[in-house]
C-alpha positions, 0 to 999 in steps of 0.5 A: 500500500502507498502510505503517501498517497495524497486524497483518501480512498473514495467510497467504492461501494457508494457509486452505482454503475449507469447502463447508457444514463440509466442507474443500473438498479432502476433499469433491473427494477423497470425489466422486473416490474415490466415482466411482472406487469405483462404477466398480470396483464395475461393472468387478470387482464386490465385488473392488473392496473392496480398493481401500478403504484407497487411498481412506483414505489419499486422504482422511485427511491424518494417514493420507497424512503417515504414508505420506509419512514412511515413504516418505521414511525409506527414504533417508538425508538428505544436503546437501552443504556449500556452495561458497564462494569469493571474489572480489575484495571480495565472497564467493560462496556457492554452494548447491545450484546457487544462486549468491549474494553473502554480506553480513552484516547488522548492525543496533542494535536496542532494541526502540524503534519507531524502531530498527524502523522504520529496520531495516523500512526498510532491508531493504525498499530491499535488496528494491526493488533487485531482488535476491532476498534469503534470509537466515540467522541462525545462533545461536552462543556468544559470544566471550568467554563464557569470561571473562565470566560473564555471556555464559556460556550466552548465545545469539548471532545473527549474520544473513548476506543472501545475494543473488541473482537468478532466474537461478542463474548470474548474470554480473553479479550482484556488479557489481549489489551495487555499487549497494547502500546500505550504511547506517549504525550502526543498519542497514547491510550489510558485504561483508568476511567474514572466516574466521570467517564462513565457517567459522559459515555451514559449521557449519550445513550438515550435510555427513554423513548424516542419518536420518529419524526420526518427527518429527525428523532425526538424524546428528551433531546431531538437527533438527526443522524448523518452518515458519511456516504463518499469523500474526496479530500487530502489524507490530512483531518479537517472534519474535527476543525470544522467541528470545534470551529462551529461549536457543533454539539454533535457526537462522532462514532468511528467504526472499523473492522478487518473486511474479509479477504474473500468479501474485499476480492469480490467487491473490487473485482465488481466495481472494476467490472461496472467502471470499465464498462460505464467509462467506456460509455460515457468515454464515448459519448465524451461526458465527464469522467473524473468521478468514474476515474476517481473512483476507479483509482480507488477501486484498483488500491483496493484489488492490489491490497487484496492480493496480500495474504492479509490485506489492510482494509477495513469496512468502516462507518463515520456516523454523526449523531447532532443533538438540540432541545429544540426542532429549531435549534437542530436545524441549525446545528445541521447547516452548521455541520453540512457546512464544515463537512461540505468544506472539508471535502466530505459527502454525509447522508440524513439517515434519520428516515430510517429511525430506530434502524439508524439509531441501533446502528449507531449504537450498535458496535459490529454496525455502520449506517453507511458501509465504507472500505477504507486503507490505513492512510483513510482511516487515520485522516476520518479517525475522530483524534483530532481535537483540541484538548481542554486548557484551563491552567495558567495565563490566556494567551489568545484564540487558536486560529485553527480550532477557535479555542482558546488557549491557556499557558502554565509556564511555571510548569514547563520544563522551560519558563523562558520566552522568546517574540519576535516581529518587525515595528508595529507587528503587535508584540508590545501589544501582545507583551502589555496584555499578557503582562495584565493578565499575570498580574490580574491573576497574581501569578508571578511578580513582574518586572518591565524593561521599559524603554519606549514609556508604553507600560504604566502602573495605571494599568496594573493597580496600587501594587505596582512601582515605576522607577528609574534603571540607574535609580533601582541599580543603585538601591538594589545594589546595597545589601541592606535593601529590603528586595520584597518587590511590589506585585509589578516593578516598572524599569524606565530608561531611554532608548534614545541615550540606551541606544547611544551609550553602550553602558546601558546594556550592561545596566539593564543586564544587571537589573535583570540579574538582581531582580531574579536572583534577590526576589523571592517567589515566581517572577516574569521579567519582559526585556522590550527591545532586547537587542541592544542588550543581546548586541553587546558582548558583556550585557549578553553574557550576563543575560545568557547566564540569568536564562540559563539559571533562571529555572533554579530562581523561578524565574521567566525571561519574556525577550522581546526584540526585532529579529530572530537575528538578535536571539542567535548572538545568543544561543543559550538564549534559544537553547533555553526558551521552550515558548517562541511567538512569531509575529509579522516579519520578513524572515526568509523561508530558511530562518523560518522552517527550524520553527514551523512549515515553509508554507506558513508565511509570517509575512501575511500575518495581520493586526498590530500597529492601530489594531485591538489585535494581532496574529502570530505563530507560537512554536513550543517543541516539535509543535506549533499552533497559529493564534489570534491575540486580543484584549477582549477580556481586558477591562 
């Protein structure tokens, strides 16, 4: 199999073959309505008309939809809540019975391709240890919405794998997740559910009874169920994007099991068959054949992995339950999820008509609504891993532009506290630097001192707490060893860039200052050098500097450095060597600079807000991983 391939496999048993413009299945049922017909015509003669609306049902498929509904309205819905239990450290989950082991699935993805590939990859080792796997995401407030104001409104996922085997009641099913890879930060499984899990995978089965309206189910919540019916997208996740950015309250259910070899070889050699032959025609005739030929190449991917001994193909089912208290309120939710889904490449169908049958399916763990024959690269694109987890600990930074949620940094628990943030004049670093000052102040997180060159920071923005003072004037006190150094909350350090800029001497004044403030105050401390590169230019000041970031750690200290270009961190490698947090604002940084921190593609130089602008944009790196946010002042009064 191509791992590399660029679009996913197209759903081959979603097409139905033509006979000259003619969907093959109404041309069957016109040739065995039509034969029938005749036959009662010479049985009963003209009494046979009255067979005529049996025909329009056969061959409309509006019509016998209509029919299916109506049928499927006479009884009410009813799924019963799941049994779970469990057993030593693993849980059991039992599902209409199904017997499975629960695990959740935790993941730290960026959008970044490598964060994709590591997840893509893990979940394929889950599917080649012979479990079958389904997965739920089920969307839920998050947890400190309630203080945070800016996870109000959000919606969450968290992604639970149940796993099982062909054999409903499997003895040795918990022994055999034993041999299980765990994995790691960025993706990995953990068996120790807790309360709260169960009781978030019980709130999702209805355990009341539900009524079959026209193309929705109702009871205590109303429900549409759609169904992923062919996609033509890259083998990258886009879907959970579109999610998280709308705020969908909609449950995902991801299911794959191994397809057979004999069921996989009929099936391509089939849709082969009927493609060859509907090219031709419409080759033909010189009509468009780019679906056909799409699908074909899928087709054939699918014949070349059925010649291996064990062929990686799955037949899998992407089901989307969205859920509303009002009629009204599901209808929108539904635009808003066939919006997301339409922009990300994906065709999905309303199964609702078909009632307590699209229900159970999607309750059901050996079920799809809709089947799919998927390869691994598929499955790891549709896998629903790629959700932001819920940040809530430390100091907002802004929005993450790709998901819409907001996030949150807990410096002081990192293996670095060190920032760095670069950008050309009028990019919007300073702004970022004043905002995210006020918030370490607002939540008392750390003490502060400002490097302030260009009189932009004032205490008028923080409160009574806070101190500004001359650098000469602080060196000075701060100098003596009968100095009490109990800084105040904020301790502002004004000096002019001007005369800084001409005297080399203020360098190393401001070097000192950062090195008395860190290691003679107790406490977590945030020192912002605005304009550092007059100190990261001279010699003597930096190697000062250089030193304070690489203790700073063992003093509880975090160096914010904020300058121009990343041209003036690499005078001082220590400096980059030893901050994890990187902000890339605005600049005209050549491809070359750029890619050690994030993909060439991503361009700085498109980056807006800043300068006259209540916001700004900027790349914020950390490790292997980096994530686009939109910095404002929203929550600032």
């Amino acid at each position: 199999m191509n791992r590399n391939q660029r679009t996913v496999l197209r759903n081959v048993l979603a097409y139905r073959p033509e006979y000259y413009g003619i969907p093959m299945t109404t041309l069957l049922a016109l040739i065995a309505s039509g034969s029938s017909f005749l036959i009662l015509i010479r049985l009963f003669g003209p009494y046979a008309v009255i067979a005529v609306p049996i025909y329009i049902i056969i061959i409309r498929a509006k019509t016998r939809n209509t029919i299916v509904a109506w049928v499927h309205g006479i009884l009410p819905v009813r799924v019963a809540r799941p049994k779970i239990v469990r057993s030593g450290d693993r849980t059991i989950i039992d599902v209409q019975g199904t017997t499975a082991v629960v695990a959740r699935l935790n993941t730290a993805y960026d959008n970044h391709p490598e964060s994709f590939s590591a997840i893509s990859s893990f979940i394929t080792g889950i599917l080649d240890s012979g479990f079958n796997v389904t997965a739920y995401s089920i969307p839920h407030a998050a947890d400190r919405a309630d203080v945070l104001p800016n996870l109000s409104g959000k919606v969450y996922y968290t992604t639970y794998l149940l796993l099982w085997h062909q054999e409903k009641k499997d003895k040795n099913l918990i022994g055999s997740t034993g041999n299980l890879l765990m994995g790691d930060d960025r993706s990995g499984l953990t068996f120790s559910i807790g309360d709260d899990d169960i009781e978030l995978i019980g709130s999702l089965f209805p355990g009341k009874k539900m009524n079959p309206r026209n193309n929705y189910i109702s009871g205590e919540r109303n429900i549409s169920i759609f169904s992923l019916v062919d996609s033509e997208k890259d083998i990258f996740p886009s879907y959970c994007e579109a999610l998280e950015i709308s705020d969908i309250n909609t449950a995902i259910k991801f299911s794959a099991r191994r397809m057979e070899k004999k069921a996989l070889v009929r099936t391509a050699a089939a849709k082969i068959a009927d493609l060859t032959f509907e090219l031709g025609q419409r080759s033909s005739r010189k009509e468009n054949t780019e679906y056909l030929r799409s699908v074909m190449r899928s087709a054939e991917i699918l014949s070349n992995e059925s010649r291996k001994e064990n062929p990686d193909v799955f037949t899998c089912g992407l089901d989307f339950l969205v859920m509303n208290n009002t009629p009204y309120g599901l209808t929108r939710e539904i635009s808003k999820l066939d919006r997301g889904l339409k922009i990300a490449g994906m065709k999905v169908k309303n199964v609702s008509f078909r009632a307590g049958r699209s229900v159970q399916n999607f309750f059901d763990l050996s079920k799809e609504n809709i089947p799919y024959p998927m390869d691994l690269p598929s499955i790891g694109s549709f896998f629903p891993a790629y959700f932001s987890t819920e940040e809530s600990a430390g100091i907002f930074l802004g929005i993450n532009e790709y998901t819409g949620k907001p996030i949150y940094l807990d410096y002081f628990s990192h293996t670095s506290y060190n920032f760095i943030v670069t950008g050309e004049t009028g990019s919007g670093k300073s702004y970022f630097a004043k905002i995210f000052s006020r918030r370490v102040y607002r939540e008392r997180y750390s003490k502060l001192m400002i490097l302030d060159p260009l009189n932009e920071y004032h205490c008028a923005d923080y409160g009574d707490a806070c101190i500004e003072i001359d650098l000469y004037v602080f060196n000075e006190t701060a100098i003596r060893e009968d100095t009490d150094m109990r800084s105040p909350d904020v301790l502002i350090v004004k000096y002019d860039l001007v005369q800084a800029e001409k005297d080399a001497r203020y360098g190393i004044a401001i070097a000192e200052a950062i090195s008395k403030f860190m290691s003679r105050v107790d406490g977590r401390k945030t020192i912002l050098l605005d304009e550092a590169n007059m100190v990261l230019r001279n010699d003597d000041a930096l190697r000062i500097v250089e030193n304070t970031v690489r203790h700073s750690r063992h003093f509880e200290t975090s160096v914010f450095i904020i300058t121009q270009s990343i041209s003036d961190i690499k005078l001082g490698m220590t400096i980059e060597e030893n901050s994890v947090h990187r902000f890339f604002f605005r600049s005209a940084m050549s491809a070359d600079e750029i890619r050690r921190y994030i993909p060439e593609e991503d361009d700085v130089r498109k980056l807006a807000g800043g300068k006259n602008r209540n916001f700004s944009e900027c790349y914020y790196a950390y490790g292997d991983k980096y994530m686009k946010l939109l910095i404002t002042g929203e929550d600032d009064s």
